[in-house]
Z-matrix of the N, CA and C atoms (Angstrom, degrees):
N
C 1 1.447
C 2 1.540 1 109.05
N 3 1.507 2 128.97 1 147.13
C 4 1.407 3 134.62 2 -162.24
C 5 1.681 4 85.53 3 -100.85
N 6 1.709 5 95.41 4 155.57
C 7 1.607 6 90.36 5 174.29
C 8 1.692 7 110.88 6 -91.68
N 9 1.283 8 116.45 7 165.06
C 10 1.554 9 123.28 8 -167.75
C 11 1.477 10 116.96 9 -63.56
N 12 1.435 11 102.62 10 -16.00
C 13 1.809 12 113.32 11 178.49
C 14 1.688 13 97.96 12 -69.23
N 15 1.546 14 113.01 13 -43.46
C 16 1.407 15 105.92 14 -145.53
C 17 1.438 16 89.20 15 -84.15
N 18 1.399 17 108.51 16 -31.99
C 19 2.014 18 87.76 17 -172.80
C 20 1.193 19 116.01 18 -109.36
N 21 1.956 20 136.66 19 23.93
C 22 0.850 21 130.68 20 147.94
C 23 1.446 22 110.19 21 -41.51
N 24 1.301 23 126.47 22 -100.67
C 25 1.606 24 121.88 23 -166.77
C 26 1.511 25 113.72 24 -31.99
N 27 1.353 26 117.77 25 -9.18
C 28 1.576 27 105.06 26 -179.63
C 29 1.966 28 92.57 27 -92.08
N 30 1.068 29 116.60 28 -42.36
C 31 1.526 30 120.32 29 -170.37
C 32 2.011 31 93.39 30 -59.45
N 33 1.424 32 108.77 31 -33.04
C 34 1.623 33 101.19 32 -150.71
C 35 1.990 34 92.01 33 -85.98
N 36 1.417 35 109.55 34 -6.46
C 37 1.532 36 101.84 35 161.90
C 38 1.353 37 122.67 36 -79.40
N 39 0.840 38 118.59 37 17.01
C 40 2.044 39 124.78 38 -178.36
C 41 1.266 40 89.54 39 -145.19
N 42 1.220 41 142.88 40 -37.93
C 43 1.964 42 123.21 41 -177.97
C 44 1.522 43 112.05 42 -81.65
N 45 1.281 44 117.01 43 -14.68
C 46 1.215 45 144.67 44 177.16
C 47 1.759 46 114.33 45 -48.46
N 48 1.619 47 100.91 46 -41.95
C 49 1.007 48 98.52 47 163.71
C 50 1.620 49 118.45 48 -160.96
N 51 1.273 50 101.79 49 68.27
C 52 1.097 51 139.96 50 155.00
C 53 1.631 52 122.59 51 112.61
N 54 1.245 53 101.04 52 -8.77
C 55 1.997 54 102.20 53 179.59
C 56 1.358 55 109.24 54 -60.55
N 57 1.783 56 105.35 55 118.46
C 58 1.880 57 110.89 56 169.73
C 59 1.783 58 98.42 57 -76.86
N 60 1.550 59 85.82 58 108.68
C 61 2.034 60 90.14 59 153.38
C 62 1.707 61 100.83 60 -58.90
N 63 1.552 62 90.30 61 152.74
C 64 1.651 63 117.22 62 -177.31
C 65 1.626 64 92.41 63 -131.98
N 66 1.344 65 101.47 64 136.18
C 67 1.686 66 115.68 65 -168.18
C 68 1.399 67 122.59 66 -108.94
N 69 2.051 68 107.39 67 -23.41
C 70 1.236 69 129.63 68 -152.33
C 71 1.286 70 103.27 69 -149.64
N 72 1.384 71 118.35 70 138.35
C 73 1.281 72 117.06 71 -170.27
C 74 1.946 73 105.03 72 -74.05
N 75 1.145 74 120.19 73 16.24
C 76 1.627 75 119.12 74 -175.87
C 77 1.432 76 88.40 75 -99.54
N 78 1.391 77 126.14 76 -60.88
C 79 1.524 78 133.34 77 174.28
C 80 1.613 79 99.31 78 -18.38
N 81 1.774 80 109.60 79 -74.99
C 82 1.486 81 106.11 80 -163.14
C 83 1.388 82 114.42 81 -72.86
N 84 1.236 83 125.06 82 1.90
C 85 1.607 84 120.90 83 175.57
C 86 1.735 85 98.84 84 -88.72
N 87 1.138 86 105.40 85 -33.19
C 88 1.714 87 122.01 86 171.86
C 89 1.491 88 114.71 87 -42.85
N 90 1.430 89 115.34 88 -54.18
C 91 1.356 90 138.90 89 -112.64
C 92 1.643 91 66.51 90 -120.75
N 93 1.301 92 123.13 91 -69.70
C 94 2.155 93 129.03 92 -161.41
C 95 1.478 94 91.90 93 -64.87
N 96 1.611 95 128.00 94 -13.49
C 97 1.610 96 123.75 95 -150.34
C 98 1.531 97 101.50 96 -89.79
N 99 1.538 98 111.00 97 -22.37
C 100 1.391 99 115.23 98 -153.87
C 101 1.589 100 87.81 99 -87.28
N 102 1.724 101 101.94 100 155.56
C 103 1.473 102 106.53 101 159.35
C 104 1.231 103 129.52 102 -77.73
N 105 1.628 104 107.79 103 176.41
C 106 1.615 105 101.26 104 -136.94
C 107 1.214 106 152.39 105 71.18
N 108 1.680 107 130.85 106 178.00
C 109 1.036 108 111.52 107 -170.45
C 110 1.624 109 102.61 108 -90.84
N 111 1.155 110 108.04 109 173.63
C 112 1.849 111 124.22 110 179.10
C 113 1.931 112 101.24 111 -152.38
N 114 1.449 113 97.59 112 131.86
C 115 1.200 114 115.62 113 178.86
C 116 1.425 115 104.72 114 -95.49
N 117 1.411 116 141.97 115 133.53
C 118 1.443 117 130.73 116 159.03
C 119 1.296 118 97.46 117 -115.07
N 120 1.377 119 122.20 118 149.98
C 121 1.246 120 134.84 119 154.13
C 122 1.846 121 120.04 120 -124.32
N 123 1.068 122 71.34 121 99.20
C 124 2.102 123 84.81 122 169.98
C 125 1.368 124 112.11 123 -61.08
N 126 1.690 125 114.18 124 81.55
C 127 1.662 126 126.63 125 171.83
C 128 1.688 127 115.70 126 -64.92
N 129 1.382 128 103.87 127 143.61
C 130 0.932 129 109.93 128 177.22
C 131 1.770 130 122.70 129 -134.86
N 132 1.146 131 119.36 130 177.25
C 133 1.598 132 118.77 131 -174.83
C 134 1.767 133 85.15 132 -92.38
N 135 0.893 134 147.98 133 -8.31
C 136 1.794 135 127.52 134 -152.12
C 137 1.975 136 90.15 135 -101.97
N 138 1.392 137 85.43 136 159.95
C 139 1.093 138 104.75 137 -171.60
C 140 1.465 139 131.89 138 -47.36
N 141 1.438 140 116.97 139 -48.77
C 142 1.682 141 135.95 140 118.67
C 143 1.249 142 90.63 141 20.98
N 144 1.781 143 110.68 142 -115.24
C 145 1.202 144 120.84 143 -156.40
C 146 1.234 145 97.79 144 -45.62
N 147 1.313 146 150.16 145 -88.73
C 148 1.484 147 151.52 146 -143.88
C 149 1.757 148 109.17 147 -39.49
N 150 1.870 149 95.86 148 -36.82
C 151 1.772 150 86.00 149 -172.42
C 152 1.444 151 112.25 150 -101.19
N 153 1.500 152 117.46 151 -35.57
C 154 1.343 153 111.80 152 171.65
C 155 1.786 154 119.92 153 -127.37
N 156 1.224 155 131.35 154 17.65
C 157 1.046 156 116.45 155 149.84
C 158 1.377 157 138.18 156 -115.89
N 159 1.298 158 126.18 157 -22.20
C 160 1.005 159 113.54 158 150.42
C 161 1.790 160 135.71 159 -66.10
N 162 0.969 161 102.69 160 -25.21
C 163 1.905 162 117.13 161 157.28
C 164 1.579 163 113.28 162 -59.15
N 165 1.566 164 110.76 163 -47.36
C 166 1.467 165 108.92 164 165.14
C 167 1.307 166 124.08 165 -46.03
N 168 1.440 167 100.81 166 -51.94
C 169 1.830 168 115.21 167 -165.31
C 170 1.247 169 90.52 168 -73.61
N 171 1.373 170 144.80 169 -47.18
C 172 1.628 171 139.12 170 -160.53
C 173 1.992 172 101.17 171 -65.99
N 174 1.423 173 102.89 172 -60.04
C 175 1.594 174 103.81 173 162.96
C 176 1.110 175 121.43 174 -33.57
N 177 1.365 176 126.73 175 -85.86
C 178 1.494 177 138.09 176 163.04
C 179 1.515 178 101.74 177 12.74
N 180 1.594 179 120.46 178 -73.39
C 181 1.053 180 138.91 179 -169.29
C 182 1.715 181 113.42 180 -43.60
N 183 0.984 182 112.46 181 -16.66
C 184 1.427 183 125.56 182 -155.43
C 185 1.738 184 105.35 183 -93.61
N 186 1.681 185 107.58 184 -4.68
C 187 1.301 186 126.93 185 -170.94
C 188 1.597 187 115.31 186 -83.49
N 189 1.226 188 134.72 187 127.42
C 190 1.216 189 118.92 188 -171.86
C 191 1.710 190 122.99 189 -77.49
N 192 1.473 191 100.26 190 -3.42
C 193 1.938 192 102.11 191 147.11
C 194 1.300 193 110.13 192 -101.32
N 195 1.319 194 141.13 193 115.28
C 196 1.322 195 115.12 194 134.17
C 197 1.402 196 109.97 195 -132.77
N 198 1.662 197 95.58 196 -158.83
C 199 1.885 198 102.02 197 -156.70
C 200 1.477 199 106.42 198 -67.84
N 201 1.882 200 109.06 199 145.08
C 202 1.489 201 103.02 200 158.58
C 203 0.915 202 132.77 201 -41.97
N 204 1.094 203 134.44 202 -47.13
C 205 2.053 204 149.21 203 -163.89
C 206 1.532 205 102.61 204 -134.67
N 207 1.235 206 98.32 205 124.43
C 208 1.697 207 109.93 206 177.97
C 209 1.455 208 87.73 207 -127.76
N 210 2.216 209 93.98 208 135.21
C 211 1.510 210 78.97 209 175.99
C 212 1.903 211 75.31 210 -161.40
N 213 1.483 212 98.41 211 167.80
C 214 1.183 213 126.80 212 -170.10
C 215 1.479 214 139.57 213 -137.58
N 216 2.062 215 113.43 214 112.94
C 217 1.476 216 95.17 215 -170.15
C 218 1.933 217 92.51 216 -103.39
N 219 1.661 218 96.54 217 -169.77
C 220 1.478 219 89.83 218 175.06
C 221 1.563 220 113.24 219 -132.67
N 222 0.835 221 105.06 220 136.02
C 223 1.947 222 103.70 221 -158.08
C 224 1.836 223 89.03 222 -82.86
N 225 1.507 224 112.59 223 123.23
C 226 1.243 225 111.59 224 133.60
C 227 1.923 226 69.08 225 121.47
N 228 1.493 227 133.87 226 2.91
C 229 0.947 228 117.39 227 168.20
C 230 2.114 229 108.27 228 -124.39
N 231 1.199 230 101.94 229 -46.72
C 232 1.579 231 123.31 230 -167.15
C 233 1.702 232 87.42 231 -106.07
N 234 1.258 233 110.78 232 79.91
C 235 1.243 234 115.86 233 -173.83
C 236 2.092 235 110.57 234 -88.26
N 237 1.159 236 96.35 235 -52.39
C 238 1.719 237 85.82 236 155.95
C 239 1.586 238 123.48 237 -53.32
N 240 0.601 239 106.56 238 -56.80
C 241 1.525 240 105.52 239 173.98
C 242 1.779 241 120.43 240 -59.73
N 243 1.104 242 104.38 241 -33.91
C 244 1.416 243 94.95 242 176.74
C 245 1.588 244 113.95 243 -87.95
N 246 1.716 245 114.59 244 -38.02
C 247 1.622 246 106.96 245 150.36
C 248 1.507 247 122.12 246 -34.52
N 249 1.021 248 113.76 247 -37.68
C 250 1.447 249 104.23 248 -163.73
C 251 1.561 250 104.95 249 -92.57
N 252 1.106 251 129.66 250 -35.78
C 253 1.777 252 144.89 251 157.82
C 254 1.316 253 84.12 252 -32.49
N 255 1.355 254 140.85 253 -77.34
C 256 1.299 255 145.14 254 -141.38
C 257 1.559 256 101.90 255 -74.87
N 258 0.974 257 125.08 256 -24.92
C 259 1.271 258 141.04 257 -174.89
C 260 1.593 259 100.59 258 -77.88
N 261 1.205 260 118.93 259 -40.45
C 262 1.820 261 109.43 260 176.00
C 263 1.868 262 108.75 261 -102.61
N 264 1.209 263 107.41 262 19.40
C 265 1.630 264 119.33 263 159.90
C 266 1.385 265 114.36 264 -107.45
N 267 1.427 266 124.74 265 -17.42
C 268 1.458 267 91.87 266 157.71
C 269 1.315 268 137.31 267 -82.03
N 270 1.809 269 108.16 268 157.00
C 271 1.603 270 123.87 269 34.99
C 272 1.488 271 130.14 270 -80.78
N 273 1.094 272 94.80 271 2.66
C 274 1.860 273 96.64 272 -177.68
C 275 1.516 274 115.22 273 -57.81
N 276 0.759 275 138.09 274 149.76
C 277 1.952 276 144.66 275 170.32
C 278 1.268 277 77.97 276 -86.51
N 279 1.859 278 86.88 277 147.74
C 280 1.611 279 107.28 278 167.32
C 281 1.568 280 128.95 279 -60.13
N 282 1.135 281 119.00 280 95.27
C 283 1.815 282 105.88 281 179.42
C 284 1.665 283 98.57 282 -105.53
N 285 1.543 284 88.06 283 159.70
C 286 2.112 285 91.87 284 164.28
C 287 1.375 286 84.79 285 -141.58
N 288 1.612 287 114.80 286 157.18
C 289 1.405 288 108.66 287 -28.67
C 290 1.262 289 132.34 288 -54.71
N 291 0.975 290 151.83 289 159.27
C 292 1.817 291 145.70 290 158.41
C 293 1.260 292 115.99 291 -153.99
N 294 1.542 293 120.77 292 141.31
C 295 1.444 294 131.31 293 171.74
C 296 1.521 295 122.15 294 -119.67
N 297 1.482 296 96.13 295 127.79
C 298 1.375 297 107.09 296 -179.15
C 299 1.741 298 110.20 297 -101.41
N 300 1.170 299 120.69 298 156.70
C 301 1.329 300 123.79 299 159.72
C 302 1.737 301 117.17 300 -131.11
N 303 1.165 302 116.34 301 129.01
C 304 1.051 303 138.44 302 -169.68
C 305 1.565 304 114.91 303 -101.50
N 306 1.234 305 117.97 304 121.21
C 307 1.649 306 128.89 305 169.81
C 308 1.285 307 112.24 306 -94.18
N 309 1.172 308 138.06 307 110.05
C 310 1.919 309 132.84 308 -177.72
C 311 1.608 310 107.61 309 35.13
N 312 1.484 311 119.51 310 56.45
C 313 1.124 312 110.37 311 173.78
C 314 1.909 313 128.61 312 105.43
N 315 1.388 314 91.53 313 -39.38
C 316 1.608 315 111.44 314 -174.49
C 317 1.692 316 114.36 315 -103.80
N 318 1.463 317 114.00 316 104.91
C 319 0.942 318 102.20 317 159.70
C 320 1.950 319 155.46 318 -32.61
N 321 1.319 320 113.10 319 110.98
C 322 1.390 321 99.48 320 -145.71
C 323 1.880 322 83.50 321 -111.37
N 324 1.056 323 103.22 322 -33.75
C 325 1.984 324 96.11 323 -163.31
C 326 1.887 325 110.25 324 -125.37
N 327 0.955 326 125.75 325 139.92
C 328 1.781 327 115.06 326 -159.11
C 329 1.815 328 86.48 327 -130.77
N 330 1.510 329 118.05 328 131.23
C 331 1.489 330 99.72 329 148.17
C 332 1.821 331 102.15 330 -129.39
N 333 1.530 332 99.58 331 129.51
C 334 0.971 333 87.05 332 -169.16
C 335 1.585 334 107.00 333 -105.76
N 336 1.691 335 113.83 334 -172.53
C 337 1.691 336 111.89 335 -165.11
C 338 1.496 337 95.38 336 -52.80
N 339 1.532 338 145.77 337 -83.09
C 340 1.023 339 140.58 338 165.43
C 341 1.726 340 121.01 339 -9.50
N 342 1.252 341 125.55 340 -11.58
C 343 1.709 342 117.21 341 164.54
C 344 1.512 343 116.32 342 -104.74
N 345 1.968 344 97.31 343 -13.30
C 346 1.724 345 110.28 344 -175.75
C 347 1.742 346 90.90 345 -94.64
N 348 1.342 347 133.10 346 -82.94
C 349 1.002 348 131.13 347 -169.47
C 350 1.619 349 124.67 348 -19.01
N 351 1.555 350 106.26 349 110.82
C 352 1.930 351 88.98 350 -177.13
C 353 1.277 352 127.95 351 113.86
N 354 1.664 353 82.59 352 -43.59
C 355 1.907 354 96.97 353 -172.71
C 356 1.497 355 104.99 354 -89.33
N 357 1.345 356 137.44 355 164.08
C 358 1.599 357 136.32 356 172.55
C 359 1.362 358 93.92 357 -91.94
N 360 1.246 359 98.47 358 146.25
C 361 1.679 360 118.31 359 -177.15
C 362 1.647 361 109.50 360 -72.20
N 363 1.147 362 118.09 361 5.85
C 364 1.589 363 136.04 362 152.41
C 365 1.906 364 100.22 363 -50.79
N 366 1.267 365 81.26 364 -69.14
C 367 2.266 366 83.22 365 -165.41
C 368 1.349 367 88.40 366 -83.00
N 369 1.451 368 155.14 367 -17.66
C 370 1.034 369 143.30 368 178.29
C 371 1.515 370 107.09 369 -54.16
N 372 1.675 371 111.10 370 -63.64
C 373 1.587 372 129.77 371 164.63
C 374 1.437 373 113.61 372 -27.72
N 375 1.644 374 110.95 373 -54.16
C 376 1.856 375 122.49 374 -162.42
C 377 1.358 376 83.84 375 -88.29
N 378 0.857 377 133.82 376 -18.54
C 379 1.688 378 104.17 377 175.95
C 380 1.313 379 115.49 378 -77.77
N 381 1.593 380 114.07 379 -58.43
C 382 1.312 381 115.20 380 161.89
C 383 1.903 382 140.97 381 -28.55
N 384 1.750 383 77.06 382 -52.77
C 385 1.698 384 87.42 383 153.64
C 386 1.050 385 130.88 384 -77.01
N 387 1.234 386 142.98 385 -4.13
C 388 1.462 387 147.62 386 162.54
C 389 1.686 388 92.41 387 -65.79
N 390 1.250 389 113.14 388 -74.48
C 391 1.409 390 119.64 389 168.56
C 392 1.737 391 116.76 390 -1.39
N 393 1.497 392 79.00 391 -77.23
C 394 2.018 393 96.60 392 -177.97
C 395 0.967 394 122.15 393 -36.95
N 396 1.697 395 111.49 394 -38.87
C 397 1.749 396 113.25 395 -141.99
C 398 1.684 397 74.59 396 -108.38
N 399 1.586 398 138.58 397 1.43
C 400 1.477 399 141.78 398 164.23
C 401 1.277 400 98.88 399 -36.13
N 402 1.205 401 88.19 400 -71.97
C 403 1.852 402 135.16 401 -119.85
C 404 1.588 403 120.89 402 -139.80
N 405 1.075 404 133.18 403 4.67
C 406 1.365 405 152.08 404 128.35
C 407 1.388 406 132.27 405 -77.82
């Protein structure tokens, strides 16, 4: 587990503007339960997240569809909670970072570390937003 100094500023780039952290795996059954869509993003300390996915997901936002509920666990800290996130993404294997989007419950759009890693959080964003304007 990371200590709370080191991944505050990584948590305060997604609460920053508006993602509810989820702590407990009841939260994220809570959180996928509600209607509408819900964005999760599985944050992470690796480099990834810092350069292109969480910058993606904050962009994204900037789209004139996106998800009702954006919310966020953090792998390797909120470990119930992110087991259980992972638990309404399969078939996917667990990666972090990764973002799911959710339609009433059912996963509809997956990006996983392999679509974030590499890419600029430019197409990270347009992918997502392709997503939105789906499925929002």
């Amino acid at each position: 587990m990371y200590p709370a100094e080191l991944v505050k500023p990584m948590r305060e780039d997604l609460t920053k503007v508006g993602f509810e952290e989820l702590h407990t795996a009841q939260a994220v059954d809570a959180a996928l339960a509600k209607e509408g869509t819900t964005l999760i993003v599985v944050n992470s300390v690796c480099g990834c997240a810092a350069a292109n996915a969480r910058p993606g997901a904050r962009m994204s936002l900037q789209n004139a569809n996106k998800p009702d509920h954006i919310v966020t666990v953090f792998a390797g800290v909120d470990r119930e909670a992110v087991d259980q996130a992972r638990q309404h993404m399969v078939p996917f294997p667990p990666s972090s970072p990764c973002m799911a989007l959710f339609k009433d419950g059912e996963l509809v759009h997956m990006l996983e570390r392999h679509h974030i890693e590499g890419r600029p959080a430019e197409i990270i964003a347009e992918n997502l937003m392709d997503a939105y304007n789906e499925h929002c």
